[in-house]
N, C-alpha and C positions, 0 to 999 in steps of 0.2 A: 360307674365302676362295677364289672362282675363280681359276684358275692358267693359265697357257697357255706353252706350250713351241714355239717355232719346229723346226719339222721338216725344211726344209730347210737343205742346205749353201749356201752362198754363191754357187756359179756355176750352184745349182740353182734351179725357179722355185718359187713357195712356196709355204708349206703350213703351217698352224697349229693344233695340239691344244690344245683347251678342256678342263680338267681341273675335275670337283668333287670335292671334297675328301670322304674317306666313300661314295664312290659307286663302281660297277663300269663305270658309262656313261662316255662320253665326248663332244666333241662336233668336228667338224673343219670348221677353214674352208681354204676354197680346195682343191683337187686337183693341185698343181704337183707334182714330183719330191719326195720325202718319203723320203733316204735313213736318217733319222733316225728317222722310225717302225716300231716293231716291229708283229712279226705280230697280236699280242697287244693291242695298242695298235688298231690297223682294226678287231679283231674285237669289241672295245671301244665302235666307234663308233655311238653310238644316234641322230645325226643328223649331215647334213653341212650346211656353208653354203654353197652357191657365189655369188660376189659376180659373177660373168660369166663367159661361158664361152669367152671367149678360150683358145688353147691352152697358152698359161702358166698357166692357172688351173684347168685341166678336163683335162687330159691324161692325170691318174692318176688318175682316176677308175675306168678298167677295173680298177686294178692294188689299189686298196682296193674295191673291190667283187669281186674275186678271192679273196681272203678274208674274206669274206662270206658269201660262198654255201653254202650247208647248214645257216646255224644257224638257221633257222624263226622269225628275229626279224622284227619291222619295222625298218626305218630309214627315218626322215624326211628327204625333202631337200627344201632350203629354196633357192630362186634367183628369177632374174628374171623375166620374163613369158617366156614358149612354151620354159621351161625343161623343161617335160613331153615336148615334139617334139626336146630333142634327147640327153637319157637314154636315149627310147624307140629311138631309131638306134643309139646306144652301144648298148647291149642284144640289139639285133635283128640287128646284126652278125654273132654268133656263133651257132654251133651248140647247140641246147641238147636235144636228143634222150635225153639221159640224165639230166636233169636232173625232180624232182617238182614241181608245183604249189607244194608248202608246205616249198620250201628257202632262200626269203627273201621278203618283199614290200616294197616300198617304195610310201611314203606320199610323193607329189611336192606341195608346196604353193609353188605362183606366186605372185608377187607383181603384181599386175593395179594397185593403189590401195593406199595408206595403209589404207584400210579395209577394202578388197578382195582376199581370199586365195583363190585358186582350189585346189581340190583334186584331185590323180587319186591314182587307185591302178592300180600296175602289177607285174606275178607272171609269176614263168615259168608255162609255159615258153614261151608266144606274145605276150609284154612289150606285151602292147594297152595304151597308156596311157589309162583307160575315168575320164572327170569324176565327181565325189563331190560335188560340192556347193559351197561356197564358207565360210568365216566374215570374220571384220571383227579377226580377231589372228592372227598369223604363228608364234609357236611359245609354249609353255607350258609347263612339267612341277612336277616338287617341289620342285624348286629353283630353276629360271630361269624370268625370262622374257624374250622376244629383240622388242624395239625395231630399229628401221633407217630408214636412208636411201635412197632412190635417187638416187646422182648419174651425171654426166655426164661419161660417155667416149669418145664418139661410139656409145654404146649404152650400155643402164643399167647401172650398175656397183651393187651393194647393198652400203651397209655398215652391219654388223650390233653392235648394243650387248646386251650377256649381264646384263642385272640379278639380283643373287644376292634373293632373297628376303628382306624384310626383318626383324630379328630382333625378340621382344619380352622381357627381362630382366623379371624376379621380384625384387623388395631385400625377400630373406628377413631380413634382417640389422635393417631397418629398422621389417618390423613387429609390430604388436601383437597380430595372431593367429595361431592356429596353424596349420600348414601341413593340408591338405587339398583336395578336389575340386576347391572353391572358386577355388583358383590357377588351372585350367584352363580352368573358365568366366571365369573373369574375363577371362582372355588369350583367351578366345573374340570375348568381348564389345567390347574394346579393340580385335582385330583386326577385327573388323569396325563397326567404330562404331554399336557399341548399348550407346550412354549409360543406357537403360531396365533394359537386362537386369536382374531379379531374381535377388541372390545371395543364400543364404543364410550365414550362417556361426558354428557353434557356435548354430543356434536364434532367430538375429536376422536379419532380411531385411535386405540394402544395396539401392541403386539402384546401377549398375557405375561411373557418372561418379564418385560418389564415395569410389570406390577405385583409383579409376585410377592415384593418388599413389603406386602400390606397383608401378607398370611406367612402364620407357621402352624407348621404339622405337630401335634401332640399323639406321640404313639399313643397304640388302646394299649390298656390292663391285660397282661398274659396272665391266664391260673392253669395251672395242672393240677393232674389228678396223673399219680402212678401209681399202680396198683402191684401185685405180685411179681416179680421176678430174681433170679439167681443173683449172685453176687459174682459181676464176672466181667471183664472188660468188656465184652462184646456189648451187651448190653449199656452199660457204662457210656461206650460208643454212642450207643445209639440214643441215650436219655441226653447226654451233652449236643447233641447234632438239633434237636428238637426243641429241648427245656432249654439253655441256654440264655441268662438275663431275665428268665421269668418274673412276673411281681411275686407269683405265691405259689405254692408247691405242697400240695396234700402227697405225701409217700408212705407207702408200707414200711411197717419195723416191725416186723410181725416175731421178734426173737429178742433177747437181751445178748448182750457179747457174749457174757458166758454159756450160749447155749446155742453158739456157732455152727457146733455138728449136727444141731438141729435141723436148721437154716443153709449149710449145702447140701445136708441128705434130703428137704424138701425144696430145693430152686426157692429160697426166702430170701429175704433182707432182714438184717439186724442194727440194733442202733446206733452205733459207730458210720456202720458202714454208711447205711442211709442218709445221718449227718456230714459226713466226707464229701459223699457224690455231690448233694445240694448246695457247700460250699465252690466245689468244681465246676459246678455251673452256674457262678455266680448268683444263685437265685436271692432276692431280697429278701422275701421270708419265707419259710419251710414251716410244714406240720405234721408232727409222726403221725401214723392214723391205722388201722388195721393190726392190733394185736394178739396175741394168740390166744385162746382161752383160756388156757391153763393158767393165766397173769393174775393177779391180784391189784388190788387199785394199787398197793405199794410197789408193786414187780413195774407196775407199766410207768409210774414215776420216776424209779430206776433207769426205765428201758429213754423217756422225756430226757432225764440229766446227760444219759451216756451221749445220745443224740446232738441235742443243742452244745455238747462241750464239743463233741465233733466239728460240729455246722461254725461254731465259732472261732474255734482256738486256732484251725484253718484257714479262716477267713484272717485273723486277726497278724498274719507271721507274713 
């Protein structure tokens, strides 16, 4: 099951580690102060998300790309549109005269369209951010795949959903023949919906539809992660079209109710609201996360109750 661990402190701005379970990768959203993450843990990270590059979100970016550098991996970074033009600055800032060609590369993928992924690639040591191409999916590997939103913060905020891959179960237990190859074609043919497939088994051909009865599909673990945006249908739209049914839900509450005017004169969320929407999308569990600074550990336990009375009293009518 994917896991995810808040990595910053409280008065810090935030930062989130995506964990798979079984795996040496990692995955990181946002770039806020991360006192909580080890070195070990950055060097880890085989993709980052930035949901906008506000300075609460982008800031430590240098400082996990600091250790980074030298291990001749890719990292994929994932963010808004002309998120390529402002890496490529971060980057170009420094000196890099002792640095090789092939001491890190980063894969930048823009989000242009729901369907539209813009691609660069950019490598020391003169950080050209030079176009690859585009595809129509925003991130993939062996285990995830990463769904999102673009809402609205008075610039695009992305908030990104981690789908764990979904599983296919074997009920050895239940059938009448004996284990071999056959199981894995089978679970071939079931994952990809080829009813037809020819199995043989023990010397008799099946058609794969009708063995199906010996596999079920367990959806994978959905987690989001929503970061900054307005409090506004539009958005709303777009968080239920994507989060919808999720297992877990890290969202912005970056305001208490009482300080509402706050929160639409800066495109925020507050904790009523935040709690409503995550009941609307049926999500299983929710977690306020990104508070404002000005909070005190007792303002953001306030900001926790208003939340979860939301998330639940919702849920519960």
């Amino acid at each position: 099951m994917i896991q995810a661990e808040i990595k910053s402190l409280l008065k810090e701005d935030i930062s989130i580690l995506v964990k798979i379970p079984n795996s040496s990768k990692h995955y990181l959203c946002d770039c806020g102060e991360a006192s909580l993450l080890t070195v070990k843990e950055a060097q880890s990270v085989s993709a980052i998300f930035i949901s906008h590059t506000h300075i609460d979100h982008f800031s430590n970016f240098d400082g996990i790309f600091r250790h980074q550098i030298g291990s001749g991996e890719k990292v994929v970074i994932c963010g808004p549109e002309n998120i390529h033009r402002q890496v490529e600055a971060r980057l170009k800032s420094y000196t890099w005269n002792l640095i090789d060609e092939g001491a890190i590369a980063y894969e930048i993928r823009e989000i242009v369209a729901k369907d539209k992924i813009n691609i660069y690639t950019i490598h020391p040591p003169f950080w050209n951010a030079e176009q690859a191409g585009s595809q129509d999916f925003l991130f993939k590997d062996e285990s995830v795949e990463v769904d999102f939103a673009v809402l609205d913060h008075k610039t695009a905020s992305v908030a990104y959903l981690f789908k764990e891959k979904d599983s296919v179960t074997f009920h050895e237990n239940a059938s009448e023949y004996k284990k071999g190859k056959w199981i894995s074609e089978l679970k071939t043919a079931f994952e990809n919906n080829n009813s037809d497939k020819e199995i043989e088994i023990e010397g008799t051909v099946y058609k794969a539809s009708d063995l199906f009865y010996h596999l079920t599909r367990t959806e994978g673990y959905k987690l989001g992660v929503i970061m900054d945006h307005a409090v506004s249908e539009d958005n709303y739209k777009k968080i239920k079209a994507v989060f919808k049914g999720a297992d877990k839900v890290y969202i912005e509450t970056f305001y208490k109710d009482e300080d509402q005017e706050f929160a639409t004169a800066n495109y925020h969320s507050f904790a009523s609201a935040s709690g409503k929407i995550m009941n609307e999308c049926g999500v299983k569990e929710a977690v306020p996360v990104h508070f404002s600074r000005r909070y005190t550990e007792s303002d953001v336990q306030e900001i926790e109750t208003a939340f979860y009375k939301a998330f639940q009293t919702v849920k519960n009518n």
